[in-house]
C-alpha positions as CSV (number, residue, x, y, z in Angstrom):
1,X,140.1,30.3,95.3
2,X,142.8,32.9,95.0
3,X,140.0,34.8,92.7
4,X,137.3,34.6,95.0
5,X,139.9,35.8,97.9
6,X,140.5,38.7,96.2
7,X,136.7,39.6,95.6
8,X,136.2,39.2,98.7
9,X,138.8,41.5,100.0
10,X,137.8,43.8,97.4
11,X,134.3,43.9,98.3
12,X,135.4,44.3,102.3
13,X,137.4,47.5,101.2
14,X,134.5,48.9,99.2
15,X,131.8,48.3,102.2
16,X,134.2,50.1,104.7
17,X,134.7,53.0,102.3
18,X,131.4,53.7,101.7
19,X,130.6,53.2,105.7
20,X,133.2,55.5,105.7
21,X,131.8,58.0,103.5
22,X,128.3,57.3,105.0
23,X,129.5,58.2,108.5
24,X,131.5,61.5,107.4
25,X,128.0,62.2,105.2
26,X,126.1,62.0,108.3
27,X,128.2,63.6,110.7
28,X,128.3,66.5,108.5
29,X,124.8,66.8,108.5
30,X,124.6,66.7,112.1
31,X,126.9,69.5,112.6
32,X,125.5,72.9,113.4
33,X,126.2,75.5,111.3
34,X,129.0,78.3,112.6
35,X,127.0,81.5,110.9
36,X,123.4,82.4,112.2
37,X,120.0,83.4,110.2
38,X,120.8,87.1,109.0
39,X,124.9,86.7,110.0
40,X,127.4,86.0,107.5
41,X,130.6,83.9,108.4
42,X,132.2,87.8,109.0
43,X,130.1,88.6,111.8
44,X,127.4,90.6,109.9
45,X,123.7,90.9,110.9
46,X,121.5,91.6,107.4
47,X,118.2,93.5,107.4
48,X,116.4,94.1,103.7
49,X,114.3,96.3,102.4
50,X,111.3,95.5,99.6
51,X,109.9,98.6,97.3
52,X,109.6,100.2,94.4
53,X,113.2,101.7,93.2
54,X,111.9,101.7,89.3
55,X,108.5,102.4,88.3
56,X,106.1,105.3,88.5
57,X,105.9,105.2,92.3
58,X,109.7,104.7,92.5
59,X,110.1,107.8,94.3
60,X,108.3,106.1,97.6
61,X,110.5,103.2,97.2
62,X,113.7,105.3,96.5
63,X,112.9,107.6,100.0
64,X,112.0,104.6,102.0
65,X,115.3,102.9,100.9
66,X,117.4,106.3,101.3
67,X,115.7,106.5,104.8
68,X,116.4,102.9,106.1
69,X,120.3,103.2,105.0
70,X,120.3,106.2,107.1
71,X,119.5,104.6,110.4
72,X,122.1,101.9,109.2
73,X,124.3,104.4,108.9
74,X,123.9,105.9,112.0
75,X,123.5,102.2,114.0
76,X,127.5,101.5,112.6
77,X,128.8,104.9,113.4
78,X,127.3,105.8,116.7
79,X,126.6,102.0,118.4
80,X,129.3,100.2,116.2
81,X,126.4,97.8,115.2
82,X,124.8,95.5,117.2
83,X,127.4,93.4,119.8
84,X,129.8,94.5,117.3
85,X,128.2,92.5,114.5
86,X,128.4,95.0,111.3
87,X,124.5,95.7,110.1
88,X,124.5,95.0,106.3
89,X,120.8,96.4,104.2
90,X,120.3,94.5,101.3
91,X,117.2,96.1,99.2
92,X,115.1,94.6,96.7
93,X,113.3,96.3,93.7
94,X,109.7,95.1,93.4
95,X,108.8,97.6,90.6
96,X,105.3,98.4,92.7
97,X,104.3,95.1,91.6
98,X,102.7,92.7,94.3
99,X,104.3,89.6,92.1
100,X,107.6,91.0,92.5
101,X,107.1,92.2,96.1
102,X,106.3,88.4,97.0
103,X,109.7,87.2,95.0
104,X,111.9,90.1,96.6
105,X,110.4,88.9,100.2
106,X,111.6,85.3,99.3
107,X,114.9,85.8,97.9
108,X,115.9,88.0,101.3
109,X,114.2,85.2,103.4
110,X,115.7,82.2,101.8
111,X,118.7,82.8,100.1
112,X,120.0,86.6,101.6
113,X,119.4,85.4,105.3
114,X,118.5,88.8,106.5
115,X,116.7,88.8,110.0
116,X,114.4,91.4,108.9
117,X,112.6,93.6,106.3
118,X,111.4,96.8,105.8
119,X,108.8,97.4,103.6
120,X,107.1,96.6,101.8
121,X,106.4,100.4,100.6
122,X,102.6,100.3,99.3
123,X,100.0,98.2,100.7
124,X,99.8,95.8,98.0
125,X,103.1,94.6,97.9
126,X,102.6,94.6,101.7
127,X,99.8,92.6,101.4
128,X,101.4,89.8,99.4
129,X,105.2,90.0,100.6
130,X,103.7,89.4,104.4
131,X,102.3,86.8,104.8
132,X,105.4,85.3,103.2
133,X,107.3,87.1,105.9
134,X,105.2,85.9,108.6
135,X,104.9,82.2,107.7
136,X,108.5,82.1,107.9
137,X,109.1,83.8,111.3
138,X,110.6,87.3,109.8
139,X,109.6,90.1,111.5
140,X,108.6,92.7,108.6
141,X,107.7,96.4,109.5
142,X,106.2,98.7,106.9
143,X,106.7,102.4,107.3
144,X,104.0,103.3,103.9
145,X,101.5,100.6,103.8
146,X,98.2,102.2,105.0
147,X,95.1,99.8,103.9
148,X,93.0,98.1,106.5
149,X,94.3,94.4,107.5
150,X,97.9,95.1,107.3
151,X,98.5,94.7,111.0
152,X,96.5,91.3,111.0
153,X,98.7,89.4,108.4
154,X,100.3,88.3,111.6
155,X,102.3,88.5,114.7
156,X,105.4,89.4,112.9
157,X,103.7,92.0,110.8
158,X,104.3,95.6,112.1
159,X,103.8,99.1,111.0
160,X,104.6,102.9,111.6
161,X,102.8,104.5,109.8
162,X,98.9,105.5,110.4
163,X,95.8,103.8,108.5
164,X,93.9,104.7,105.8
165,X,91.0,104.9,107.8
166,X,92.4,107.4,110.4
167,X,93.6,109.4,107.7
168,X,90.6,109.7,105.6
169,X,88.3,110.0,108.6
170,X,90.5,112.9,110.2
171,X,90.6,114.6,106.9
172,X,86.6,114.4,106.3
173,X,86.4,116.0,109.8
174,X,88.5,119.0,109.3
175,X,87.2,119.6,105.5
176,X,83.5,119.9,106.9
177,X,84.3,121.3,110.2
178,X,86.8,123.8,109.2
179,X,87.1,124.0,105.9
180,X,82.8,124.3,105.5
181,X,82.5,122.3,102.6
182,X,79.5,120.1,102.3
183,X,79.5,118.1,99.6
184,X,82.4,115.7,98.0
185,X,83.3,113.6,94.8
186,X,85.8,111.4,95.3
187,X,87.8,109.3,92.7
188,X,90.3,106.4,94.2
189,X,92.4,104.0,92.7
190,X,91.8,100.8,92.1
191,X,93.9,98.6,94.8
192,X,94.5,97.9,97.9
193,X,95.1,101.3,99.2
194,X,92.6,103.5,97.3
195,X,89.9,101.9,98.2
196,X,90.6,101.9,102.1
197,X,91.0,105.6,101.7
198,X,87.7,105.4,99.8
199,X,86.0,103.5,102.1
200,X,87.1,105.5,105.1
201,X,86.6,109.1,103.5
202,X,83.5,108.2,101.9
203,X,81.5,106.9,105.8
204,X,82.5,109.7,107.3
205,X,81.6,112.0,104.6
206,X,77.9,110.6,104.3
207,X,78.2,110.4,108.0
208,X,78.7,114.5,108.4
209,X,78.0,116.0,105.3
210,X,76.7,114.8,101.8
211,X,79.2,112.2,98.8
212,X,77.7,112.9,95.1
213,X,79.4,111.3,93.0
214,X,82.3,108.3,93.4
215,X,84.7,107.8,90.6
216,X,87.5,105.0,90.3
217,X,90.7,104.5,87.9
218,X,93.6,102.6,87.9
219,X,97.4,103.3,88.2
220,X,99.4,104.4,85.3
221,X,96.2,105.8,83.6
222,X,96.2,109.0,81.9
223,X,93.0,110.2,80.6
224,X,90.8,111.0,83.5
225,X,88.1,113.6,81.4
226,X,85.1,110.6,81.3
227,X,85.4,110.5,85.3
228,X,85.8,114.1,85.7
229,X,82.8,115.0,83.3
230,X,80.5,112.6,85.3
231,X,81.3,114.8,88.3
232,X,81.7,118.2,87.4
233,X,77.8,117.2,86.7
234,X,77.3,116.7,90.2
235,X,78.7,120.3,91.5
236,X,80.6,119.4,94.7
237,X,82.9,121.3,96.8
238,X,85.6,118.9,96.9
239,X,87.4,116.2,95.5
240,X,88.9,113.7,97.3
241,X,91.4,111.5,95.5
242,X,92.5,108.3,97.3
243,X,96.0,107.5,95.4
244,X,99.3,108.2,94.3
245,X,100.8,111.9,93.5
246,X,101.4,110.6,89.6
247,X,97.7,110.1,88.8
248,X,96.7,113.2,90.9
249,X,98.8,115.8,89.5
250,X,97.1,114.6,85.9
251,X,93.6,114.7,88.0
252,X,94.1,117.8,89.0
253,X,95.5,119.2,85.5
254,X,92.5,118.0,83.9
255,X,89.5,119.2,86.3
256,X,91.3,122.4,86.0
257,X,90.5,122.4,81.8
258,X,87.4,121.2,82.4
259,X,86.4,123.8,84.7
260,X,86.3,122.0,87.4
261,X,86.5,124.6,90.5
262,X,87.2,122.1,93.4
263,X,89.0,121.7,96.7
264,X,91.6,118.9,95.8
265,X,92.1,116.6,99.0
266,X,94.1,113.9,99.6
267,X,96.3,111.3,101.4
268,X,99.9,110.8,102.0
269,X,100.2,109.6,98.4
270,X,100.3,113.0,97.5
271,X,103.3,113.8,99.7
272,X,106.1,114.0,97.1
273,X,108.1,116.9,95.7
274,X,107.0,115.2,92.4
275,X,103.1,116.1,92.8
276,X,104.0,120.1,92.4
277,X,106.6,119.3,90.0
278,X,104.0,117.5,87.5
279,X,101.1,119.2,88.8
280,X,102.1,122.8,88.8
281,X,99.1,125.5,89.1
282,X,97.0,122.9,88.9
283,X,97.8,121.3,92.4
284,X,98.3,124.6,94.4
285,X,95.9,124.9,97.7
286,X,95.6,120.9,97.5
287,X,95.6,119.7,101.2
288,X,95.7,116.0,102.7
289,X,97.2,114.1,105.6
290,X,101.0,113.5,106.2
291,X,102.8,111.5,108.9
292,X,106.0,114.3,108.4
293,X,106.9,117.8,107.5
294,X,110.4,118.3,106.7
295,X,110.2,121.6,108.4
296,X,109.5,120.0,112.0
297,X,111.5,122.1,114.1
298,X,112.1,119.5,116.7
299,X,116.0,118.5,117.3
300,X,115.3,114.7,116.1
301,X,113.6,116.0,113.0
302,X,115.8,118.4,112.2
303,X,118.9,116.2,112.5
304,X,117.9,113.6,110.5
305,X,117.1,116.0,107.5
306,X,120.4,117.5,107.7
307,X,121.7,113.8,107.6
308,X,119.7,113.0,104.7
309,X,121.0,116.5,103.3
310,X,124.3,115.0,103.3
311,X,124.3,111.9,102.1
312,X,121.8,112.3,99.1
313,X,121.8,116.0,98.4
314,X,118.3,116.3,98.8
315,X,115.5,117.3,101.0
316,X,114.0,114.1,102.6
317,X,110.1,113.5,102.4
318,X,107.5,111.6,104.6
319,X,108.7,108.4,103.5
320,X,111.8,108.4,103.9
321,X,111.5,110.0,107.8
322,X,108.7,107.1,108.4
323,X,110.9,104.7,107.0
324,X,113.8,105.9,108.9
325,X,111.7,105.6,112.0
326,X,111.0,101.8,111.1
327,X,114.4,101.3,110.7
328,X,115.3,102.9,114.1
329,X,112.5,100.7,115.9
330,X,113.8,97.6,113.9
331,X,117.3,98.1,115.4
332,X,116.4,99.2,118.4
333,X,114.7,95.8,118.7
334,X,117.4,94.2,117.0
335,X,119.6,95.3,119.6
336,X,117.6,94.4,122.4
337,X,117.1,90.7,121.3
338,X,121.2,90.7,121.3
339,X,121.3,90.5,117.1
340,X,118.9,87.5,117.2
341,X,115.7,87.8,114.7
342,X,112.4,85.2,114.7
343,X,110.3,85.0,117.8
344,X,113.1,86.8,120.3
345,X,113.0,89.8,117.8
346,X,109.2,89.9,117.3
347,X,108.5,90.1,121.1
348,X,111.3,92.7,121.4
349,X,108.8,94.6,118.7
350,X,105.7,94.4,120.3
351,X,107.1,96.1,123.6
352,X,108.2,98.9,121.5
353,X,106.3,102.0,123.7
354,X,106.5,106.0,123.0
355,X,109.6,105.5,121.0
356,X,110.4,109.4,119.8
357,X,110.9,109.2,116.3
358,X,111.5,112.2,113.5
359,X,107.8,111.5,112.4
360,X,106.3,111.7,116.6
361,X,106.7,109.7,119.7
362,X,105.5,105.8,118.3
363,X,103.4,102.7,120.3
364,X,102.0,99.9,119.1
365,X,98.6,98.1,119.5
366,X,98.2,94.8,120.4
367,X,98.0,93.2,116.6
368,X,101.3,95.5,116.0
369,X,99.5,98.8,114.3
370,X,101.1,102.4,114.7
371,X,99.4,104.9,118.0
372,X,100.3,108.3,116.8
373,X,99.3,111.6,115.4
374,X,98.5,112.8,111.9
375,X,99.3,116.2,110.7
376,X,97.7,117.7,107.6
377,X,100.0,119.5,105.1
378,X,98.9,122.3,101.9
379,X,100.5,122.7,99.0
380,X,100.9,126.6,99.2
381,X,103.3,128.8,96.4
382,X,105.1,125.8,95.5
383,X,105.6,124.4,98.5
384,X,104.3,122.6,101.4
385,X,103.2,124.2,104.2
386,X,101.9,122.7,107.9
387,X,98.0,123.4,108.5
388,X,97.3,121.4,111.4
């Protein structure tokens, strides 16, 4: 008796402990957390960035980075963050690759807690990373990616920067109409964003004036003489090349051995320091579409390069004023939906109207696409040089 006494008062204490342990378990769970998506126990609200920071296209991904901390920079200083709340810019290297770009936009989402992203910096990283973004109620804005679609990934998908399609189609225009040239080769890469441009330039060109010969490659190739044979057979005028400044400058080095006497046009793939510093001769007189020329005269523009001048020691590029742009809206946004990100944040976004940016005065459409203007830049004794 005295043994089963003691079992049973054993047993009792063990129930009651774990019904103890059950009811702190669930009480625990039931208890909201103190910190908020994107803000740290400290009070700080974090935004990321997704891009290329190694890789041959690093330099977009480096500008657009350099370009986001700025507006960071200047939110903290100036505004003392949002409600106080320090802004903290986590960035992400996706290498240019659209596997990475979809890991980078998880890893920010689910373990960094940042309340939005920048980026991603080309259109197929975009094109993966968003949807990811959008499923999970992140508002992502992309100040680079230019390919048809991007705006429709979702409601939370934004961007700054004008398509591929107004780009190529304006460009088209103003090679036939003021440039008189009448008949174009083009070459494009082989993703997402060369063949918008391709698919644009090449309507408009049929459309106006006459295509003869359509070449494609992919990035990180070299050898370009097999392509550039097959059209120096069909004599054009022009050459249209829908890509990136690494694979043009080599482009335009090679049509140049091979005789190849053409107009070189492009996109803003082209607009890096980089394409004349690999190029050389070879990419003088080349002309294509920009969203910003670092020799804007306006008082925005002009104080965000001398900013950038001062913090990187170097001359900022289209990139990295579109991305500051982005981050500017972002914040703006940010700020207006009191620090709080998902739906609040994404309807602050959509109401975004004429904001003046460094890169032009920015609206957006209805499925959250750029309204602005293009300019057109030439690559003229080394430098660059506004033409329209």
């Amino acid at each position: 008796m005295r043994k089963l006494s003691k079992f049973i008062t054993v047993f009792c204490v063990v129930v009651l402990t774990l019904a103890l342990l059950s009811g702190c378990g669930q009480n625990q769970a039931n208890t909201p957390s103190t910190s908020t998506e994107g803000e740290s126990e400290g009070g700080e609200i974090k935004i990321g960035t997704i891009g290329p920071l190694t890789g041959d296209v690093a330099t977009y991904g480096i500008s657009v980075k350099n370009g986001v901390e700025i507006a960071v920079d200047e939110f903290n200083n100036e505004n003392g963050g949002i409600n106080g709340k320090k802004i903290v810019l986590i960035s992400e290297d996706t290498r240019g690759d659209q596997t990475e770009a979809a890991n980078a936009a998880s890893k920010l989402i689910e373990r960094d807690k940042v309340v939005a992203i920048v980026g991603g910096v080309i259109s197929a990283e975009t094109m993966t990373a968003g949807p990811i973004a959008n499923d999970a109620g992140v508002v992502m804005i992309s100040s680079s990616s230019t390919a048809q679609g991007v705006p429709e990934i979702g409601d939370y998908i934004f961007r700054n920067c004008l398509s591929d399609e107004v780009q190529a189609v304006q460009l088209a225009e103003f090679a036939v109409n003021e440039l008189g040239f009448k008949k174009f080769a083009v070459m494009f890469t082989n993703n997402d964003y060369g063949l918008s441009l391709k698919n644009a330039f090449e309507a408009k060109a049929k459309e106006i004036a006459e295509v003869v010969g359509i070449e494609t490659y992919n990035d990180g190739e070299k050898d370009f003489r097999a392509q550039l044979t097959k059209l120096k057979g069909a004599n054009p005028d022009a050459l249209y090349i829908a890509g990136y400044y690494t694979e043009a400058a080599k482009i335009a080095q090679q049509a140049k051995e091979q005789g190849l006497d053409v107009q070189i046009l492009g996109a803003d793939g082209f607009y890096s320091p980089d394409l004349i510093k690999l190029g050389g001769e070879a990419v003088e007189g080349s002309i294509f579409t920009a969203g910003f020329f670092t020799d804007d005269p306006s008082e925005n523009a002009q104080n965000f390069v001398k900013a950038y001048k001062e913090k990187f020691n170097a001359e900022p590029d289209m990139f990295a004023a579109q991305a500051y742009d982005a981050a500017m809206i972002l914040l703006t946004a940010l700020k207006n939906a009191n620090g709080e990100g998902g739906q609040v944040l994404q309807q602050e976004m959509a109401k975004t109207k004429d904001f003046p940016g460094v890169t032009g005065v920015t609206s957006f459409t209805e499925t959250g696409d750029a309204l602005k203007d293009i300019i057109i830049l030439k690559v003229e004794n080394g430098n660059f040089v506004k033409v329209r």
